[in-house]
C-alpha positions as CSV (number, residue, x, y, z in Angstrom):
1,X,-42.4,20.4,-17.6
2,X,-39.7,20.6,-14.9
3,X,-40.4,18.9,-11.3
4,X,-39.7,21.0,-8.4
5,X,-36.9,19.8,-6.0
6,X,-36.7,20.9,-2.4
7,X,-33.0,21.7,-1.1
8,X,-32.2,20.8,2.1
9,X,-29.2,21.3,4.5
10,X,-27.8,20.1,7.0
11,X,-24.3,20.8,9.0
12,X,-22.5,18.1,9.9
13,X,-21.1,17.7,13.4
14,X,-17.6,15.8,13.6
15,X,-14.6,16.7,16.0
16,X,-12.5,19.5,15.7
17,X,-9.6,17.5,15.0
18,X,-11.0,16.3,11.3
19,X,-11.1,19.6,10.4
20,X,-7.4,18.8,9.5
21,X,-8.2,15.8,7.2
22,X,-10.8,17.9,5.4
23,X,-8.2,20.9,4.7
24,X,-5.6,17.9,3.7
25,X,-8.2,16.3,1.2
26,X,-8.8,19.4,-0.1
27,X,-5.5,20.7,-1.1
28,X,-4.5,17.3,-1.8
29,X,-7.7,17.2,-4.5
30,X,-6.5,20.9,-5.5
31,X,-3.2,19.3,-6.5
32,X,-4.5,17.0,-8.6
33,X,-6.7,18.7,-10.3
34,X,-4.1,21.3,-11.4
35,X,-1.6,18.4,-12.4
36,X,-4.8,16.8,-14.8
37,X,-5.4,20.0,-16.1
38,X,-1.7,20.7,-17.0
39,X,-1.4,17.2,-18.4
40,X,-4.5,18.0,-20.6
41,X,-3.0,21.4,-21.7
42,X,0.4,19.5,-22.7
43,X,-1.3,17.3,-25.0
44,X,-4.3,19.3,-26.2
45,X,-5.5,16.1,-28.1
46,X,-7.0,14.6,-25.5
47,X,-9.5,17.3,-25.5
48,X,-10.9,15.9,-29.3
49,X,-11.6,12.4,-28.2
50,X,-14.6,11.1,-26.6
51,X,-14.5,10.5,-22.8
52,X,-13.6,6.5,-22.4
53,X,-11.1,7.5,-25.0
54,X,-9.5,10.5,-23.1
55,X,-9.7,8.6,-20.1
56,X,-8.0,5.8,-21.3
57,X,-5.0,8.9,-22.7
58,X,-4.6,10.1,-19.5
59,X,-4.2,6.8,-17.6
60,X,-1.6,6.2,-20.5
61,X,0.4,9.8,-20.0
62,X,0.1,9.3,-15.9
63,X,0.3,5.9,-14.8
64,X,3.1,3.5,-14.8
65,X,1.4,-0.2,-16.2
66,X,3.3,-3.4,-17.1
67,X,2.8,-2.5,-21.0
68,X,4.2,1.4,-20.2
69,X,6.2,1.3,-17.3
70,X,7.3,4.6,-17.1
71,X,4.9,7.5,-18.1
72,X,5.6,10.6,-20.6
73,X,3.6,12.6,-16.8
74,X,3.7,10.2,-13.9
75,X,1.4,10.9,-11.4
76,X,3.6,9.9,-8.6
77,X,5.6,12.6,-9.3
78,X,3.1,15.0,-8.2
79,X,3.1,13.0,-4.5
80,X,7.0,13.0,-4.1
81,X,7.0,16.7,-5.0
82,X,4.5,17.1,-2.1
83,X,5.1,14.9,0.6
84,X,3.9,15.5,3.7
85,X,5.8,12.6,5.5
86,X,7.6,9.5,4.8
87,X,4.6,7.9,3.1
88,X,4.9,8.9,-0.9
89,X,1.1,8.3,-1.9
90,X,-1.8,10.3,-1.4
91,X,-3.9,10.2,2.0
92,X,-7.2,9.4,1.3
93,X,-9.2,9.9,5.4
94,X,-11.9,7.5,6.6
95,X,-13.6,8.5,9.3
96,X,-15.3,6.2,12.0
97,X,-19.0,5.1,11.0
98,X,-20.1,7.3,14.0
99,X,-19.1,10.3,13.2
100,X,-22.4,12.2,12.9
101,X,-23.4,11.0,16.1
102,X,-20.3,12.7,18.4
């Protein structure tokens, strides 16, 4: 038989200003998302293997290694198409451990 959970929730309180990071992690997650999925629809393959397997295709198509330096769909094309300043890479945002307090 099934065990009940209990849902809770709980707003989080942070300053205005990382409202900002949160709408730039989320388009920047958006982005990525679409590039997978249009990397998986280019080589419909990947969708017949097991995951380590698939996983292990895609970081082959996308990433540039020592054995494969330049991929058939790099991934750091989809950050120089979409800069948002002179650094090239995605922004990943920490925030301050004391956040939830402010």
């Amino acid at each position: 038989m099934a065990k009940a959970t209990k849902t809770i929730r709980q707003s989080l309180k942070y300053p205005p200003q990382y409202a900002n990071y949160f709408a730039a992690n989320q388009a920047l997650f958006n982005r990525v998302v679409a590039f997978y999925f249009d990397c998986i629809q280019a080589h419909e393959g990947i969708l017949s293997l097991k995951n380590k397997q698939a996983l292990t295709a895609l970081e082959k198509l996308t990433h540039a290694t020592a054995s494969s330096p330049h991929p058939v769909m790099p991934l750091t094309d989809l950050a120089c198409r979409h800069q948002c300043g002179p650094w090239f890479g995605p922004r990943i945002f920490f925030f301050p451990q004391n956040m939830a307090s402010t």
